[in-house]
Residue frames as qw, qx, qy, qz and C-alpha x, y, z in Angstrom:
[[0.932, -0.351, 0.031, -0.079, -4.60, 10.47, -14.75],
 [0.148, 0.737, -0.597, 0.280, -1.03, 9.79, -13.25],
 [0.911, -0.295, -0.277, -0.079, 0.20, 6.74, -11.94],
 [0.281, -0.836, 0.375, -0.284, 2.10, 7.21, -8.63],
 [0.740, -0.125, -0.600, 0.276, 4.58, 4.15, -7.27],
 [0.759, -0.619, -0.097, -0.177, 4.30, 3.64, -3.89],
 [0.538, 0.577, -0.572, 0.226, 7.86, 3.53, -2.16],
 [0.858, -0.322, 0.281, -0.285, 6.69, 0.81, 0.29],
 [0.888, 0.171, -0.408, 0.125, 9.41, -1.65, -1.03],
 [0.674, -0.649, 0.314, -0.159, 11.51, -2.85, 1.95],
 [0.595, 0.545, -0.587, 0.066, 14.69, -4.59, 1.88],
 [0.373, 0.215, -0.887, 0.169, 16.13, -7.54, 3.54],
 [0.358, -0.345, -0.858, 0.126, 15.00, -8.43, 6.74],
 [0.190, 0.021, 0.130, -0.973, 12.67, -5.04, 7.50],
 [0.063, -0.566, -0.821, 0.030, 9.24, -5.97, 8.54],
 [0.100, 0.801, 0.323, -0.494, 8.06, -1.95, 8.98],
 [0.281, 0.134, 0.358, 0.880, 8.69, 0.58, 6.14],
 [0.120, 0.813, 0.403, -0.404, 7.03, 4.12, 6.24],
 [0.427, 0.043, 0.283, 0.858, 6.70, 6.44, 3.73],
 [0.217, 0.703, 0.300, -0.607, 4.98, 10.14, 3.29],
 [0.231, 0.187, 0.760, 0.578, 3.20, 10.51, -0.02],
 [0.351, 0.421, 0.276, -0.790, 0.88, 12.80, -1.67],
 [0.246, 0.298, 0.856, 0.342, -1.77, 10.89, -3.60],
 [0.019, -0.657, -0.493, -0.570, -4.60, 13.84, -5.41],
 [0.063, -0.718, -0.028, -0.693, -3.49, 16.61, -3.70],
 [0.577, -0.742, 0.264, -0.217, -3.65, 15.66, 0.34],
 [0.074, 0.576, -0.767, 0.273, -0.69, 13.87, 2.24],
 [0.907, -0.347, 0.078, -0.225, -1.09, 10.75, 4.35],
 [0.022, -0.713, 0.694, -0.096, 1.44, 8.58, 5.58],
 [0.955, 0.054, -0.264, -0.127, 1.47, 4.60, 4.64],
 [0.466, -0.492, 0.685, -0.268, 2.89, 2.01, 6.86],
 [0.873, -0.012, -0.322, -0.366, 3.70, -1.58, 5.77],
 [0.184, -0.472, 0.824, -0.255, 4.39, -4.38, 7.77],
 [0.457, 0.155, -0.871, -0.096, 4.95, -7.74, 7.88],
 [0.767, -0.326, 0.303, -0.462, 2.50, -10.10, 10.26],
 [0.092, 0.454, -0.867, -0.186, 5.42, -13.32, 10.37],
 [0.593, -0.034, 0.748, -0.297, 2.53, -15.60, 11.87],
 [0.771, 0.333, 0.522, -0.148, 0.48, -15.60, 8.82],
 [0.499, -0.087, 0.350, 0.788, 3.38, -14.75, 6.29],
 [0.293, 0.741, 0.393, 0.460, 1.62, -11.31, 4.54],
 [0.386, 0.056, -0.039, 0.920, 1.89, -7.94, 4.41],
 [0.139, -0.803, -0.569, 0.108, -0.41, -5.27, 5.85],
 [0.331, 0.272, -0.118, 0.896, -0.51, -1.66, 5.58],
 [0.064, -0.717, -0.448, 0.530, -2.09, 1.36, 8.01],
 [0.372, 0.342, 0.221, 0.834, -2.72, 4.46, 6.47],
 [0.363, -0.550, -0.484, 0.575, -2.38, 7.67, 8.61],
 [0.076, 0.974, 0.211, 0.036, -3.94, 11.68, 7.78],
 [0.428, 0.510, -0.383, 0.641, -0.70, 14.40, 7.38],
 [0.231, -0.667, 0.344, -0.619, -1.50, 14.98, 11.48],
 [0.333, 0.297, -0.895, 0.025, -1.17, 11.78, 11.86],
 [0.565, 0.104, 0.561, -0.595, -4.82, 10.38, 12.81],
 [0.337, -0.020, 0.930, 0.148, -5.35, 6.82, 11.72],
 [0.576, 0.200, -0.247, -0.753, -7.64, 6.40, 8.55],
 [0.958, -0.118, -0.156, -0.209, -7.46, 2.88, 8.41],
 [0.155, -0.615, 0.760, -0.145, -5.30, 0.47, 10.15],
 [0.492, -0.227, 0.839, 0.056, -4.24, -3.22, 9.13],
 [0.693, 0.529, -0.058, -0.486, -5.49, -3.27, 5.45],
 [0.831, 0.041, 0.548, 0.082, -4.68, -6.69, 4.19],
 [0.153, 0.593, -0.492, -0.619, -2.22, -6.06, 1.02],
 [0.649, 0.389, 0.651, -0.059, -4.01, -8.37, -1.80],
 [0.145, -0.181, 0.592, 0.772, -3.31, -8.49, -5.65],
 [0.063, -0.328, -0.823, -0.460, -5.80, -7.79, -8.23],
 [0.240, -0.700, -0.665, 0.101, -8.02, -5.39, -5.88],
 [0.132, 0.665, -0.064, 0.732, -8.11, -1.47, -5.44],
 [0.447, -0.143, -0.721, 0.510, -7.14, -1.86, -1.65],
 [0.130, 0.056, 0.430, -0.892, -9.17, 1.72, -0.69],
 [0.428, -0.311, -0.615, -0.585, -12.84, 0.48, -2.23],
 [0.562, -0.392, -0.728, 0.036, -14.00, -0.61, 1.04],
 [0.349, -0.697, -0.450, 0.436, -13.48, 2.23, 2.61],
 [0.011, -0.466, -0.401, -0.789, -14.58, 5.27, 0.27],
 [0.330, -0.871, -0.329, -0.157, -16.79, 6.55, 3.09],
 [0.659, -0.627, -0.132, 0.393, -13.72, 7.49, 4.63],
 [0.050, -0.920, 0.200, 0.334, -10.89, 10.87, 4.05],
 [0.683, -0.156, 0.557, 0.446, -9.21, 8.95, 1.67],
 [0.198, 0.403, -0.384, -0.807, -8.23, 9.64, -1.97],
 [0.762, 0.331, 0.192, -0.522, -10.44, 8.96, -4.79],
 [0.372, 0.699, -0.533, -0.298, -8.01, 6.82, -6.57],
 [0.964, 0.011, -0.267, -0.012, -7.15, 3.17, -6.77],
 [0.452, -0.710, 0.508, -0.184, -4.92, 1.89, -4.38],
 [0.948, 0.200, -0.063, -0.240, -3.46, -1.43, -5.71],
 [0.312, -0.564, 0.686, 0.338, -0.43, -4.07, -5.40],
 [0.685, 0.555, -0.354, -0.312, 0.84, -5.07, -9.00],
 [0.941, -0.162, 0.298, 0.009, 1.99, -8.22, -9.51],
 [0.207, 0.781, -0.572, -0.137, 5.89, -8.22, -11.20],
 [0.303, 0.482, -0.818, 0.086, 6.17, -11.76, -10.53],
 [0.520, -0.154, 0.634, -0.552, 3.74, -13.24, -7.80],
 [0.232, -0.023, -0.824, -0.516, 1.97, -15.28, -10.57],
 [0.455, -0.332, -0.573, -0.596, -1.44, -14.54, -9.42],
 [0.507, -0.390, -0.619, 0.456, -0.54, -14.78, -5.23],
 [0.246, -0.950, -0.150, -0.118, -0.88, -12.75, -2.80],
 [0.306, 0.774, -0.476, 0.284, 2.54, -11.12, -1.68],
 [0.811, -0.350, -0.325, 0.338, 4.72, -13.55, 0.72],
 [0.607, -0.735, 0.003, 0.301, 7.22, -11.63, 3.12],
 [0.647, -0.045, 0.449, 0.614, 9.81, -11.68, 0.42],
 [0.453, 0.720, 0.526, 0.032, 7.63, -10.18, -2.01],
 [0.102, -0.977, -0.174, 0.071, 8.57, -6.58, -1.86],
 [0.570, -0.659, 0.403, 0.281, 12.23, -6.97, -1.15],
 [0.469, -0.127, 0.758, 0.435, 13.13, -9.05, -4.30],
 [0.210, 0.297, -0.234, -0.902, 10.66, -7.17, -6.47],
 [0.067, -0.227, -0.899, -0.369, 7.75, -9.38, -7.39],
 [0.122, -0.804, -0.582, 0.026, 5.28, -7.15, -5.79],
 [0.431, -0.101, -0.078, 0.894, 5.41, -3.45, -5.85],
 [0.051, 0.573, 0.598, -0.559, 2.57, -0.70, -4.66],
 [0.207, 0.123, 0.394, 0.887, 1.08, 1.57, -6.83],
 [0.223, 0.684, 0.501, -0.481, -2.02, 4.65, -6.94],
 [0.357, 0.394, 0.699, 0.478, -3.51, 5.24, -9.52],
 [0.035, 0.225, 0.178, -0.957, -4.48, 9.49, -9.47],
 [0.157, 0.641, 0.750, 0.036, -7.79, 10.91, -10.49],
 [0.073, 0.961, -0.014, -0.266, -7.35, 14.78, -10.02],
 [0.612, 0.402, 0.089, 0.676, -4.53, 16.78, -11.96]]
C-alpha cells in the first residue's frame, strides 16, 4: 500500500485546478472547483480519454470520496480529503490554498 497526494491544491484566487494522476495503475484526470454560492469545493473525475466517470463529487472530510460509486471504472482505493487544520469541517474556499485541507489516495495494487 502507497499513499499518493493529490496535487489538487490551488492557490490564491483559482477556483479550477486540474491535474493528471495515476492512482493503481490507470490514469484519470481530477478537476476541482470551487461552487462560490455555497462556499465548497467539488471535484469531477475524468477516464485518460477523457469520458466523465463522475462529475460534481462533493469534497467532504472524514469519508473515502469514491465508496459510492465502486460500481463504476474507478480505482479500488480510498479517495479522501485530510484534514491539516479544518478542525473537523468540511473544506471552505480557502481551504486548499493556505493548507488546511489537502487530497490524498490511498493505493491498493503495487
Amino acid at each position: 500500500m502507497s499513499l499518493v497526494a493529490i496535487n489538487l491544491q490551488p492557490t490564491g484566487e483559482e477556483t479550477h485546478h486540474s491535474a493528471s494522476v495515476e492512482l493503481d495503475g490507470a490514469r484519470y484526470t481530477l478537476t476541482a472547483y470551487t461552487n462560490a454560492i455555497d462556499e465548497a469545493w467539488y471535484l469531477d473525475i475524468e477516464s485518460a480519454d477523457g469520458a466523465a466517470v463522475v462529475r460534481g463529487l462533493g469534497l467532504a472530510v472524514g469519508m473515502d470520496l469514491l465508496f459510492p460509486y465502486r460500481y463504476l471504472d474507478l480505482p479500488p482505493g480510498p479517495l479522501f480529503v485530510h484534514d491539516q487544520g479544518l478542525e473537523g469541517s468540511d473544506p471552505d474556499l480557502a481551504a486548499f490554498a493556505d493548507g488546511r485541507a489537502a487530497i490524498f489516495y490511498l493505493e491498493v495494487t503495487s
